[in-house]
C-alpha positions in Angstrom: 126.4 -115.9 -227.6 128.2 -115.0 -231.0 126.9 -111.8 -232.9 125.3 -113.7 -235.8 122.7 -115.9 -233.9 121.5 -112.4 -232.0 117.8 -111.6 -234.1 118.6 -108.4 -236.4 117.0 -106.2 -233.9 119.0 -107.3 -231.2 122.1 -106.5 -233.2 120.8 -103.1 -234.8 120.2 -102.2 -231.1 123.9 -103.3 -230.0 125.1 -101.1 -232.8 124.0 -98.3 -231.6 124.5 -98.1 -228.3 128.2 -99.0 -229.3 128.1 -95.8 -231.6 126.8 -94.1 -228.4 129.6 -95.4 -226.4 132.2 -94.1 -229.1 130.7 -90.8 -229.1 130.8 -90.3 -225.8 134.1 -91.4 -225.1 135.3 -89.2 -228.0 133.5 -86.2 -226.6 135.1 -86.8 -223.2 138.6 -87.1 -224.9 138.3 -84.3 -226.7 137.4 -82.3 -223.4 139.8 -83.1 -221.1 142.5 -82.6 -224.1 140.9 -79.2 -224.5 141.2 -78.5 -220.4 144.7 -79.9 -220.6 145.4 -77.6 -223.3 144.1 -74.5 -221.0 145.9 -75.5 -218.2 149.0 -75.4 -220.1 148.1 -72.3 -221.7 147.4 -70.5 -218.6 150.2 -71.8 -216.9 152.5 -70.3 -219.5 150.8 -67.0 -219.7 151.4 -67.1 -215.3 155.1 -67.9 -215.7 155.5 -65.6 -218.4 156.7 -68.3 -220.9 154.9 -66.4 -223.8 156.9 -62.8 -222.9 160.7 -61.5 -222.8 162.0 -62.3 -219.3 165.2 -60.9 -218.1 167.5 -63.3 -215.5 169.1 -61.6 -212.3 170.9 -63.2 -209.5 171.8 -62.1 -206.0 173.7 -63.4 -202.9 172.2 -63.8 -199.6 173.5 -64.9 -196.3 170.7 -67.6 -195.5 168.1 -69.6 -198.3 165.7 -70.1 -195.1 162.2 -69.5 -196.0 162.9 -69.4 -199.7 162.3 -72.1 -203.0 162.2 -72.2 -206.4 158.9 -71.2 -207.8 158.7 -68.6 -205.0 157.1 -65.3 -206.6 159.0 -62.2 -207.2 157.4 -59.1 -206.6 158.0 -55.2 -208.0 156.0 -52.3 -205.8 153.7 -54.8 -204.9 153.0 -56.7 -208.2 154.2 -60.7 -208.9 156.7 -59.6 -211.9 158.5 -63.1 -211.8 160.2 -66.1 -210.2 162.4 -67.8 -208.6 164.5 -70.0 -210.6 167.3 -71.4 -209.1 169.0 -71.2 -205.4 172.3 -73.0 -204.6 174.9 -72.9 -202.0 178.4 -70.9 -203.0 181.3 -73.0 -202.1 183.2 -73.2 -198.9 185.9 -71.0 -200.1 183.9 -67.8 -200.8 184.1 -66.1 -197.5 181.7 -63.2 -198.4 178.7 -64.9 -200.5 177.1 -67.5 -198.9 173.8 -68.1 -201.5 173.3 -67.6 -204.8 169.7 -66.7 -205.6 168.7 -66.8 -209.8 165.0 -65.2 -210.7 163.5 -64.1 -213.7 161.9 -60.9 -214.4 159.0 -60.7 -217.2 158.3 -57.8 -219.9 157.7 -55.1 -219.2 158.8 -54.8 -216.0 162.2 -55.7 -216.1 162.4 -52.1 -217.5 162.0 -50.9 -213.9 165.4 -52.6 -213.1 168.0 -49.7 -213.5 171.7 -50.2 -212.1 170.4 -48.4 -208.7 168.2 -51.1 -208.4 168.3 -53.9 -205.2 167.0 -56.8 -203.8 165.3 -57.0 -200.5 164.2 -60.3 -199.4 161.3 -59.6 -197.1 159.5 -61.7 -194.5 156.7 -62.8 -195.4 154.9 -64.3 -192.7 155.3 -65.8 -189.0 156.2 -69.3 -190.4 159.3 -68.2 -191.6 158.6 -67.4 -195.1 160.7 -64.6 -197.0 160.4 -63.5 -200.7 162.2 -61.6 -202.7 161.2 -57.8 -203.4 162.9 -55.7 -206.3 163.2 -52.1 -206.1 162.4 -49.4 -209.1 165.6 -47.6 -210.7 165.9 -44.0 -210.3 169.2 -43.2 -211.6 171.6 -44.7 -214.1 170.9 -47.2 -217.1 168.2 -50.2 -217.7 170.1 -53.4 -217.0 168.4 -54.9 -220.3 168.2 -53.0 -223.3 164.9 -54.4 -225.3 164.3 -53.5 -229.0 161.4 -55.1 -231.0 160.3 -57.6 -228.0 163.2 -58.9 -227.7 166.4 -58.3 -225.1 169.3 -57.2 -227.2 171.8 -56.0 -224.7 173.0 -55.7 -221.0 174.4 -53.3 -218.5 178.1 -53.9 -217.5 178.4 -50.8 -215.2 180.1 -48.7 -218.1 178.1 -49.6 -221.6 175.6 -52.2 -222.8 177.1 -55.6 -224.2 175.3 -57.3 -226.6 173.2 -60.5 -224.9 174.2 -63.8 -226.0 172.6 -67.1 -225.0 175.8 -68.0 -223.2 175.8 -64.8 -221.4 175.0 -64.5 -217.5 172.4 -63.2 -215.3 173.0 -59.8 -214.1 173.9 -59.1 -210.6 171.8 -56.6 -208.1 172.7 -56.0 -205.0 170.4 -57.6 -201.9 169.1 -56.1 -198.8 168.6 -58.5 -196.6 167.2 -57.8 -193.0 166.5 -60.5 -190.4 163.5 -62.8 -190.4 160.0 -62.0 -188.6 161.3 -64.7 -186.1 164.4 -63.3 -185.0 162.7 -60.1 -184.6 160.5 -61.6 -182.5 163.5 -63.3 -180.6 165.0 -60.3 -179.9 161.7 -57.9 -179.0 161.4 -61.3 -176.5 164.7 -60.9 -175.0 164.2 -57.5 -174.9 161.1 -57.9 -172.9 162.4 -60.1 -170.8 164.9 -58.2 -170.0 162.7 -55.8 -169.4 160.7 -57.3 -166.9 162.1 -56.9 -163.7 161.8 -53.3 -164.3 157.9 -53.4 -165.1 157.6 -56.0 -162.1 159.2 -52.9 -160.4 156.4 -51.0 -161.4 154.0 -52.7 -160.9 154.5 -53.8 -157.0 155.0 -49.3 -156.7 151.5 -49.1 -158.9 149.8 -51.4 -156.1 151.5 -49.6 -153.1 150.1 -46.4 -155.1 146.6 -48.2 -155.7 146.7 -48.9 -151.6 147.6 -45.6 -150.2 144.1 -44.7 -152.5 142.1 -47.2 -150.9 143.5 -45.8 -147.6 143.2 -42.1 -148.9 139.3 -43.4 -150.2 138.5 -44.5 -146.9 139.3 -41.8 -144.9 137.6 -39.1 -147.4 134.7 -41.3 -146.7 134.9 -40.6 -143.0 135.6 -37.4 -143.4 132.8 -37.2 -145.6 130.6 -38.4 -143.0 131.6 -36.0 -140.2 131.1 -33.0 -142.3 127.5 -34.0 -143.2 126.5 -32.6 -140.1 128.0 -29.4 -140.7 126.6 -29.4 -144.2 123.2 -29.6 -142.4 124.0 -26.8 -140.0 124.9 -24.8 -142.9 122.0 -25.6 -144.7 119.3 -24.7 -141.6 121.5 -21.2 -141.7 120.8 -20.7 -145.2 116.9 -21.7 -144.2 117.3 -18.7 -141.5 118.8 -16.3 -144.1 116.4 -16.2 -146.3 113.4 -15.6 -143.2 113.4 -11.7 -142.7 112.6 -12.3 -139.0 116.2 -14.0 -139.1 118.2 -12.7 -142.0 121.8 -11.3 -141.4 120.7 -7.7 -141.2 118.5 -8.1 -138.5 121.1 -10.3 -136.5 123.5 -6.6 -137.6 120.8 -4.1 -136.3 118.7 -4.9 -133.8 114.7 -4.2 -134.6 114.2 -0.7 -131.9 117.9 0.6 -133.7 116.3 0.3 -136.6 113.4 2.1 -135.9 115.7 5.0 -134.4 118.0 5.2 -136.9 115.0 5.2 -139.1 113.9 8.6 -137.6 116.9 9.9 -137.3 117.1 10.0 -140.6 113.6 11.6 -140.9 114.7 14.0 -139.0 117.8 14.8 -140.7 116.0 14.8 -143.7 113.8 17.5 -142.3 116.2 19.4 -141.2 118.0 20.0 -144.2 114.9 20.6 -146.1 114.2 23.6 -143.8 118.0 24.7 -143.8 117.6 25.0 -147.5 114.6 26.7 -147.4 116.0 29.4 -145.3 119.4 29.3 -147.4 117.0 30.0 -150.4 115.5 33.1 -148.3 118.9 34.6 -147.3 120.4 34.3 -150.5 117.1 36.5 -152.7 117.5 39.3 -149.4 121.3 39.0 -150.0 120.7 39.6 -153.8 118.2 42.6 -153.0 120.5 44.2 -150.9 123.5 43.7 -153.3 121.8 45.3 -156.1 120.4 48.5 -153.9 123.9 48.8 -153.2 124.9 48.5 -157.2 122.4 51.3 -157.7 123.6 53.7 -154.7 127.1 53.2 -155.6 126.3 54.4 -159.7 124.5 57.2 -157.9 126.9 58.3 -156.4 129.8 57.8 -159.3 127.0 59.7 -161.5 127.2 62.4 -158.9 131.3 62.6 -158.7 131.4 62.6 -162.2 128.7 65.4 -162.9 131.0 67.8 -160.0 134.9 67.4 -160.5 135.4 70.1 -158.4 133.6 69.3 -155.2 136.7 68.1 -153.7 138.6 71.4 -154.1 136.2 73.1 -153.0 136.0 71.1 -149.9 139.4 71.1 -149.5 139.3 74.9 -149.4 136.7 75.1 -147.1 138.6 72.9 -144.8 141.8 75.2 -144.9 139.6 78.5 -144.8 138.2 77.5 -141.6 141.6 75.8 -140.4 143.2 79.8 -140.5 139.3 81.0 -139.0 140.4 79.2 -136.1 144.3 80.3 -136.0 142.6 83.7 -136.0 140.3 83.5 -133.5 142.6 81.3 -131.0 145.2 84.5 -131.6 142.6 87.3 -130.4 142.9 88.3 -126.9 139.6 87.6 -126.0 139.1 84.5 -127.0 142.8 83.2 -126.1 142.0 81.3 -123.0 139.1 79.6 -124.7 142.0 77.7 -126.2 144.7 77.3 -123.5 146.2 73.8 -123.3 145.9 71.8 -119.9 149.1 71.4 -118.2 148.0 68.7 -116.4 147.2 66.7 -120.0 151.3 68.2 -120.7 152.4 66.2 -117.8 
């Protein structure tokens, strides 16, 4: 039906929802031109298209596991990318890869001359990624003033950096994949394993002789449960007076007579004692009658010096009475000697 027989409703309607239409496709337009635009955005800020990047290559024996677009990492941090990998021709003998990546600011100021390259595994599938190390020593291999990368490090002095000029060389590390690793700790093990079959056929002859060694202790168990209950009914008796161990020693009537003994002894030395006591208080009276006697009598020499000469004259006076008489004539056979005495 053409436009100009519709009523004017009909076509003031139609207008509008054309307008609606328009709008609406405009709107969407506009927003997937704005995503578009974000995407782009982001994905330059991730690749680092907005910052200073320095380029590095490196040689590697192998490119398994690795692509362009794989990430570059610095002490754990994605600093950059890979940009190019290519095979070295067949006449180079020691390179066999050559590996180009790009480093973003700031961190290619990390990259000194004593910097390297380890490519790392990354997983079991075989993946490996590139790993730079921090400079410690030496020169930065980019010198950056104002933002922007000025110069490079030769070995000896900085160059000035040229759009013509070349990436910058760091040595690589590179250590063998996750799976030859796991090759060898295989071949390793299975070399190995005759040895630990070895071990384990003497670890079940060990686990044998202690079943064997368990069964007997068992047995052995069981004999000595009846000495275990002797010793136990033993123990009972022990602690009974009527049957305790000094009893079974010393039998109830030695006991009892070893028990007066005793009382006896006791009694004995009680009396013994006693007396001892007496003996010793006479003993002590007599000694100190004799103490008093014997001043006494010093008291006595001391008060008469000269009783002993006048003894001793007394003696000697009647020693020559006696010459005297034994000389007179009548009294001279009154001291005649027996002969027979002589003889």
């Amino acid at each position: 039906m053409p436009l100009q027989d519709l009523t004017p409703q009909l076509r003031t309607r139609l207008n509008r929802a054309e307008q609606f239409v328009g709008w609406f496709v405009g709107l969407a337009l506009a927003g997937l031109l704005a995503v578009f635009a974000y995407y782009i955005f982001y994905t330059a800020k991730q690749k680092g298209w907005f910052l200073t990047q320095g380029r590095y290559f490196t040689f590697v024996q192998t490119a398994s596991g690795m692509s362009v677009g794989d990430k570059v990492k610095l002490m754990g941090f994605d600093v950059g990318e890979i940009i190019n990998i290519e095979a070295m021709p067949a006449s180079d003998f020691l390179n066999n890869v050559y590996v180009e990546f790009e480093v973003r600011s700031p961190y290619h100021g990390y990259l000194w001359a004593d910097s390297k390259v380890n490519v790392v595994s990354g997983d079991f599938l075989g993946n490996r990624f590139l790993e730079v190390t921090k400079g410690i020593s030496g020169k930065p291999l980019y010198k950056e003033e104002g933002g922007e990368l000025v110069a490079w490090w030769d070995g000896s002095e900085y160059l000035p950096l040229e759009k013509d000029t070349k990436p910058v060389w760091i040595l690589a590390e590179e250590s063998s994949g996750l799976n030859a690793q796991i090759e060898g700790l295989l071949v390793s093990v299975q070399a190995h394993l005759p040895n630990v079959f070895a071990l384990t056929n003497q670890l079940s002859a060990v686990l044998s002789n202690a079943n064997t060694t368990t069964s007997n202790l068992n047995v052995l168990l069981a004999d000595s449960h009846q000495s275990a209950q002797n010793m136990l009914e033993i123990t009972e008796n022990l602690k009974n007076p009527d049957g305790s161990l000094g009893q079974w020693l010393l039998p109830p009537r030695l006991n009892e007579d070893l028990h007066h003994t005793l009382l006896s002894v006791t009694n004995t030395l009680d009396l013994a004692e006693t007396n001892m006591s007496l003996v010793v208080s006479n003993l002590s009276l007599t000694l100190n009658e004799l103490a008093t006697l014997t001043a006494n009598f010093n008291s006595q020499v001391q008060s008469n010096t000269n009783i002993l000469s006048e003894i001793s004259s007394l003696v000697v006076s009647a020693n020559e009475f006696m010459q005297s008489l034994s000389g007179h004539w009548l009294l001279r056979s009154a001291f005649k000697e027996d002969k027979k005495k002589k003889h």
